[in-house]
C-alpha positions as a printed Julia matrix, in Angstrom:
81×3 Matrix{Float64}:
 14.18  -57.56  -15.95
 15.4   -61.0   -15.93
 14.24  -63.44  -12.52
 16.93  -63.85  -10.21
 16.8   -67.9   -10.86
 17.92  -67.33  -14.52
 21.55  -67.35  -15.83
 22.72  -64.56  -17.56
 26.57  -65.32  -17.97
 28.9   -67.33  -16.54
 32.91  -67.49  -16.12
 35.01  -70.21  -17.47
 37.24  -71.8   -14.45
 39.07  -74.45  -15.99
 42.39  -72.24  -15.64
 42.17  -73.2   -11.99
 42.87  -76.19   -9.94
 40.09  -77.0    -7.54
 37.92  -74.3    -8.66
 34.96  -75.51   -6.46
 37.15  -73.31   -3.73
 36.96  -69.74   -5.61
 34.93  -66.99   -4.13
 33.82  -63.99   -6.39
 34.49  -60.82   -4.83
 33.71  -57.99   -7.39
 31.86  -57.78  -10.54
 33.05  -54.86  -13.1
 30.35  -53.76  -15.72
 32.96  -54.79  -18.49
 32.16  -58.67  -16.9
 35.82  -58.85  -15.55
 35.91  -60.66  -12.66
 38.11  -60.45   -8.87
 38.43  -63.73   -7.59
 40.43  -65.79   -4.71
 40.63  -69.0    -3.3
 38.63  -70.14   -0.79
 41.42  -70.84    2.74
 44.76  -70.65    0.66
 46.36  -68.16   -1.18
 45.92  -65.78   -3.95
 43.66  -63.45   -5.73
 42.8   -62.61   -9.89
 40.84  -60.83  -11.89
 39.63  -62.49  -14.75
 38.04  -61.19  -17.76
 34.32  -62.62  -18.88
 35.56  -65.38  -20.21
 37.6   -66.58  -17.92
 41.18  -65.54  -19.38
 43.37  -64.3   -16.29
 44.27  -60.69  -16.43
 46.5   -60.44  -13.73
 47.34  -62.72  -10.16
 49.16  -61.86   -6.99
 49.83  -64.95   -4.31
 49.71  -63.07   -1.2
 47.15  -63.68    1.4
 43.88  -63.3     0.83
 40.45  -62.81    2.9
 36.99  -63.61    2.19
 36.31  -60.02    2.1
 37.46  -57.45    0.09
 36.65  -53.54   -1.32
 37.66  -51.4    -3.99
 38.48  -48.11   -3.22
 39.55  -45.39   -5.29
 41.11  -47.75   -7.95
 42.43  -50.2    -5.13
 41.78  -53.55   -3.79
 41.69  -53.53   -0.38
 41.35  -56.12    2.52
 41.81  -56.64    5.63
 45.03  -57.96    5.07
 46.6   -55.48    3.42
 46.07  -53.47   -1.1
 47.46  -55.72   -2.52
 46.87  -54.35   -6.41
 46.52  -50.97   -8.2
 44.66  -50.83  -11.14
């Protein structure tokens, strides 16, 4: 097992403005990544490297859960997948 102080992989964010704002909020074991922005709107996934799989500009919180193939927050699902 690798140390928890060792990079393993990371995403490439140069498809987004002001990407110091993005907040990961689910890993998928194929590396794909659900993201959002950090007070604004809008939420992605991503695949591993980086390439934007699908976006939707509603509002966003800095929590979210998937549940039964749906994102959910505690604004409202906002994506099936």
């Amino acid at each position: 097992m690798e140390t928890p102080d060792k990079v393993i992989w990371s995403w490439d964010l140069s498809n987004f403005r002001n990407n110091s704002k993005i907040i990961p909020y689910h890993l998928f074991e194929n590396g794909d990544l659900i993201i959002g922005k950090f007070e604004t709107k809008g939420i992605y996934r991503i695949d591993k490297f980086g390439n934007i799989i699908w976006r939707n500009n509603g509002l966003n919180h800095h929590w979210i859960d998937i549940e039964k193939n749906k994102i959910v927050s505690t604004v409202e699902p906002i994506k099936e997948d």
